[in-house]
N, C-alpha and C positions, 0 to 999 in steps of 0.2 A: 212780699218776699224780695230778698237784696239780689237774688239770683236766676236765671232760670233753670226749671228740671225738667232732666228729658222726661218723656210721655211714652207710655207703651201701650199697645190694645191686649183688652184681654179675651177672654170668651167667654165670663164669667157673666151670671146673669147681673141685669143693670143697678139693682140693689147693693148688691157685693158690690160692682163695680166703682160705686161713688159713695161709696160708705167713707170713715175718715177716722182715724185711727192716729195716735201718739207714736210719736218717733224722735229718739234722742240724735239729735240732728246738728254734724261739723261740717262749718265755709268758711274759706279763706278771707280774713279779714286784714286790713293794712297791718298790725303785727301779730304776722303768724294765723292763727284761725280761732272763731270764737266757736260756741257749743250750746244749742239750747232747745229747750223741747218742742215741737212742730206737730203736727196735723198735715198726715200726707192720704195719698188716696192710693187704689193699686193704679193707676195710669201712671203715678209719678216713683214706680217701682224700675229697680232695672230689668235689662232682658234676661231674666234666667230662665233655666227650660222648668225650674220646680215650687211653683210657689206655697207658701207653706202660713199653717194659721199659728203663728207663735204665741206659744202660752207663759212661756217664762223665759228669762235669761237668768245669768247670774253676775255678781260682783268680783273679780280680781285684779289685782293689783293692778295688770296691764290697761282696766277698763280705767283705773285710775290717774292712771298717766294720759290716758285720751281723755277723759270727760275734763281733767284740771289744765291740760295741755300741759304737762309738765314732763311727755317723754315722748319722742319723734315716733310714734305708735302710727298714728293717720299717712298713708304716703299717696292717698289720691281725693281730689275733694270735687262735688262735694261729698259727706260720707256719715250711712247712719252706724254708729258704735254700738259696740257690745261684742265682743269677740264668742262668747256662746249660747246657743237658742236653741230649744224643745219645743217640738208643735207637733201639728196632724196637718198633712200635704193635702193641698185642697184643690189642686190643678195641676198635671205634671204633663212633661214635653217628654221627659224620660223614660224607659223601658223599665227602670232601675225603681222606679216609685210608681204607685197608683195612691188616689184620694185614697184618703181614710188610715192611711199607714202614719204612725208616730214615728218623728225623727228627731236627730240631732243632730247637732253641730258644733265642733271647739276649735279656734283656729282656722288653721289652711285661709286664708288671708282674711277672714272677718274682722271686718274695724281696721282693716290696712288698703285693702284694696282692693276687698268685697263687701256690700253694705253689709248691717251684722245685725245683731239679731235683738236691740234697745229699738223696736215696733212689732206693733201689731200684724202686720204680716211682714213676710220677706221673700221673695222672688231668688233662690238660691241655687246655684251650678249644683248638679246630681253628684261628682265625686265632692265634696265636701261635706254630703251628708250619710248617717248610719242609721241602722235601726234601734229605733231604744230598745235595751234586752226585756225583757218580758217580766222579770222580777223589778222593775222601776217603775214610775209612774215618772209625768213629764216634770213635775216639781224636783221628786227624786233625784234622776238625771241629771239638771241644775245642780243639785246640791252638791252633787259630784263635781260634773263642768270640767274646766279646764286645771283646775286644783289637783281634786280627786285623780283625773287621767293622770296628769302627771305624776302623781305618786305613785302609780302604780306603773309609772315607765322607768323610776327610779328604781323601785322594789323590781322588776326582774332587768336591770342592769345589773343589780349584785346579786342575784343568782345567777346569770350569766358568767359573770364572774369568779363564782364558785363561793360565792358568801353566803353562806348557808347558817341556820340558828343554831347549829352546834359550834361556828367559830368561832363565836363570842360577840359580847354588847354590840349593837351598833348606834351612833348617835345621829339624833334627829334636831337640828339647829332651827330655829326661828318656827318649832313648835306650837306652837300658839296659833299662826294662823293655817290658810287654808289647806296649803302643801305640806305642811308639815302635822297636822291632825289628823291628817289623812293618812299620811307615810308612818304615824304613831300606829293608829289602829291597824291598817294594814298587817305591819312588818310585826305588831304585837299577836295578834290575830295568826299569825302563819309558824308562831310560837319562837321569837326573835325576842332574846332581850333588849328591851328598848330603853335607852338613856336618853330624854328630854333635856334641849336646854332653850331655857326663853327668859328675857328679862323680866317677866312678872310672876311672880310668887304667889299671886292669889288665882290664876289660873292651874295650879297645881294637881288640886283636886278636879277638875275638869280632865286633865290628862293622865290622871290615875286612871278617872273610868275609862278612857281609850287602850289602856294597857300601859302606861308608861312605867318599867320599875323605879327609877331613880331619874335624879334631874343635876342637872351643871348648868350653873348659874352664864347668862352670856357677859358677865363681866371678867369671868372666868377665861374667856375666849377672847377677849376683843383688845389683850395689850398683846402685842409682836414678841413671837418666843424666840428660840432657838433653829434652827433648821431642820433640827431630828431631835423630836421630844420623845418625854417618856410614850412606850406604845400601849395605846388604850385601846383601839376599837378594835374591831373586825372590819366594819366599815361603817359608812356614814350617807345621810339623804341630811345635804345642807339649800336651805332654802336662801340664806342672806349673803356669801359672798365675801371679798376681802379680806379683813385680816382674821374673821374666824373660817373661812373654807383654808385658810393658810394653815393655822394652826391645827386644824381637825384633818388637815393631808400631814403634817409633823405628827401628830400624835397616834396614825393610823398601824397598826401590825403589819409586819411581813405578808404579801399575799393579797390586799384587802383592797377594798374600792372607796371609792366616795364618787356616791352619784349630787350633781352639781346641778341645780337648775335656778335659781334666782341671784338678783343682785342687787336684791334693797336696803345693804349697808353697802355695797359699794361694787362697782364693774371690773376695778383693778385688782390684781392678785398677783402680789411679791411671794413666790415659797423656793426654794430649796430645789434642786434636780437632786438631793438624798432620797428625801423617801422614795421617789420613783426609782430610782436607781439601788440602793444599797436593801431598800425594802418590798422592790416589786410591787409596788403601789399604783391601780389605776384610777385616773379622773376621768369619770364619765359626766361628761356636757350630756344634759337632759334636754330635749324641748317637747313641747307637745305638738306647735302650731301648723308643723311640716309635715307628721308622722304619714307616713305610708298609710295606705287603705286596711291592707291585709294587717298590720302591726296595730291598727287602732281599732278592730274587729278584736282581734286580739286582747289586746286590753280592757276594753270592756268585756268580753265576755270573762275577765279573772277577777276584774270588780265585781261582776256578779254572782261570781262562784266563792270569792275571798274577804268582801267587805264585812265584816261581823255584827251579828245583825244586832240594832240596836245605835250600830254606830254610829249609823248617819245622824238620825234624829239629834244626837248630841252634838255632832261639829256644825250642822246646819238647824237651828232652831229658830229662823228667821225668816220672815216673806215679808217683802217690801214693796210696797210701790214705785214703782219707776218715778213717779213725779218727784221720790225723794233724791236725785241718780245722784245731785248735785250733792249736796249735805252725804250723801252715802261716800263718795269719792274722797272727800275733803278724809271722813275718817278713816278709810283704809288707807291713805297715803301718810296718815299718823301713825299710824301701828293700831290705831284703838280696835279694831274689828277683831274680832272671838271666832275661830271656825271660819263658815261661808253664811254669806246674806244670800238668798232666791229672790231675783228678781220678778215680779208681776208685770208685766208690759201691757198688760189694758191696764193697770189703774195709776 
């Protein structure tokens, strides 16, 4: 190893204790930090009060940007990635978990500043994790992940809002993948007419069966309009950012929202103070990574009561081996990935 890692004791019987396990594992290298697959043991876990036997992670964009190094994602090294993990707690310091309880984890700093959950086990602070809801299984959960949640942090930002299925269409941008499959089904699911737009045409029927009624093409969105276009939606869950969240806040109704949470055509956003002003237009910034305890309790348990069954299996019909993490990263940071990939972190 180029570096050294701290050691912690466990109390775990010596078996367990020196058993060796995969771990998608970031160290700073002379430029910037490299990323490759390692063999760690629980000694060379951090101190957290919960250690947990992770059975899956899963793939998003953000994991994207850390495994290719291609987005300032990692901000303490060294550091194992995967922003979220599903397991069964197998030693706990905490009040808040005992062995044998299935947990999760999305965010709140995994893969930035807490190791995350690409291994076999993981040693993880007690508020960062929940209970899985009882209707999921730890794949399941995954398949959701940090996607799924966020869709449904979009879906009751505009009922918050008062954007309801009787105001009309709402559009779902960059459809296709993980966030926006989800925010398909979801928002079709709660009986929302849903307008898909994604630049592939053969995923079409894929997002019929999610609920989608009609689709608008993203080349449709992506030249720079007017400041206050004609008014389409009710509201909008945009996943990609720049000039089509510009265009989808122009095209918005009097009254209406657009919940906002990715940036993978672009970070900058040129739009108009019109529609906010002359058409009472709110943008809601989304994240998942931060959410309050109480508020991501919350959300899960509306994924559990609102996700339409059937759905999942359709936007996540994939389990992969971690050993692919590499080849898995290269294609979601292309657009090529369908849905959500389930990470296996033993294999």
């Amino acid at each position: 190893m180029d570096e050294k890692l701290t050691t912690r004791s466990s109390g775990l019987t010596a078996e367990l204790a020196t058993e060796r396990f995969p771990a998608v594992y970031a160290f700073q290298a002379e430029s910037g930090y490299r990323v490759e697959r390692r063999e760690l043991n629980l000694a060379e876990l951090p101190d957290a009060e919960v250690l947990v036997d992770v059975a899956y992670s899963s793939l998003n964009y953000k994991d994207g940007l850390a495994v290719t190094g291609r987005g300032k994602i990692v901000r303490k090294f060294p550091m194992v990635l995967g922003i979220d993990l599903a397991g069964t707690v197998v030693e706990s310091r905490s009040d808040a978990f005992k062995p044998g309880d299935r947990v999760l984890g999305i965010g709140q700093s995994l893969s930035e500043t807490s190791w995350g959950g690409y291994s076999g086990y993981q040693r993880v602070r007690p508020d960062i994790l929940i209970p899985v809801p009882e209707r999921f299984s730890l794949a399941e959960a995954m398949a959701i992940g940090t996607a799924g949640f966020t869709a449904m942090l979009c879906v009751m930002g505009l009922e918050h809002q008062e954007v309801l299925p009787e105001a009309g269409p709402v559009l779902v941008t960059g459809a296709g993948g993980g966030v926006g499959s989800f925010a398909v089904a979801l928002l079709a699911g709660l009986g929302y007419e849903v307008v898909a737009s994604t630049g592939r045409t053969e995923i079409h029927g894929y997002l019929r069966q999610l609920g989608a009624a009609s689709f608008v093409s993203r080349s449709e969105l992506e030249a720079a309009g007017p400041a206050l276009q004609s008014a389409r939606w009710a509201g909008g869950v945009d996943t990609v950012g720049g000039t089509i969240l510009a265009n989808v806040i122009s095209q918005t109704r009097y009254g209406g929202a657009v919940a906002a949470c990715g940036m993978a055509a672009d970070s900058e956003l040129h739009v108009s103070v019109f529609p906010f002003i002359l058409r009472n237009v709110a943008l809601l910034g989304t994240s998942s990574s931060a959410t309050p305890r109480p508020k991501r309790l919350a959300g899960w348990d509306r994924l559990a009561q609102d996700l339409p069954a059937g759905a999942l299996a359709r936007i996540a019909s994939r389990i992969e081996p971690m050993s692919r993490i590499f080849d898995l990263a290269e294609e979601i940071m292309a657009g090529r990935i369908q849905g959500r990939v389930v990470i296996d972190v033993k294999a």
